[in-house]
N, C-alpha and C positions, 0 to 999 in steps of 0.2 A: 681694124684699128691697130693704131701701133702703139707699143709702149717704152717705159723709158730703158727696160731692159735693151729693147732694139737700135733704141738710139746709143747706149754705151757699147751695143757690142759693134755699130757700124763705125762709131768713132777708133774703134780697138782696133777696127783692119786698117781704116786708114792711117791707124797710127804704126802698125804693123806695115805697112807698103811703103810707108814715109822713110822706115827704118832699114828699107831692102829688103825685107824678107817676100819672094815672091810666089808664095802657097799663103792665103788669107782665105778664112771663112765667117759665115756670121749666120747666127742662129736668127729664124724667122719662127715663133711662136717654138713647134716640136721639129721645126725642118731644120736641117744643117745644109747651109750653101755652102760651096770650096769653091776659090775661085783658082785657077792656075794661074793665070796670066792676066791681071787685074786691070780695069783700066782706071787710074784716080781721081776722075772726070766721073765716071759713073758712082763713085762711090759717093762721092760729093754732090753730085744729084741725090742719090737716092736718100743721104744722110739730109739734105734738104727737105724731102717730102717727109720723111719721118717728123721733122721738126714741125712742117707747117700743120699734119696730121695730128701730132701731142698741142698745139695753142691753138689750135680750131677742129674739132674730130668730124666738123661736117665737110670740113676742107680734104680730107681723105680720099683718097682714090680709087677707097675700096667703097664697090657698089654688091647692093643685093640683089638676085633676078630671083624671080620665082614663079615659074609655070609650070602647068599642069599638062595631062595629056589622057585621051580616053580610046580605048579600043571600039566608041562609037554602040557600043551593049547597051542596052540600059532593062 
């Protein structure tokens, strides 16, 4: 799930890239991204699915897997 923290901090690079600066990062939950060499195309995608993810959170891209496994013992 994304939140709105992520959507200001994605708007912050792009505003950051807009402005020339060309070292932009953006925090995703505890992770720090750096981007070196940005592309403004991706940012704007990705500040896109953030947004479609906050007005519909089942529209999210993030999926949950969960399986098991057994050494076949019992």
């Amino acid at each position: 799930m994304y939140s709105k923290q992520n959507l200001e901090s994605i708007e912050k690079a792009i505003s950051d890239l807009q402005l020339g600066k060309r070292v932009t990062s953006v925090w995703y939950g505890d992770t720090r991204i750096q981007y070196a060499s940005v592309d403004l195309q991706d940012l704007l995608n990705f500040r896109n699915r953030i947004k479609a993810g906050l007005e519909d959170p089942e529209k999210s891209n993030k999926r949950r897997v969960i399986f098991t496994t057994t050494k076949g013992l019992k």
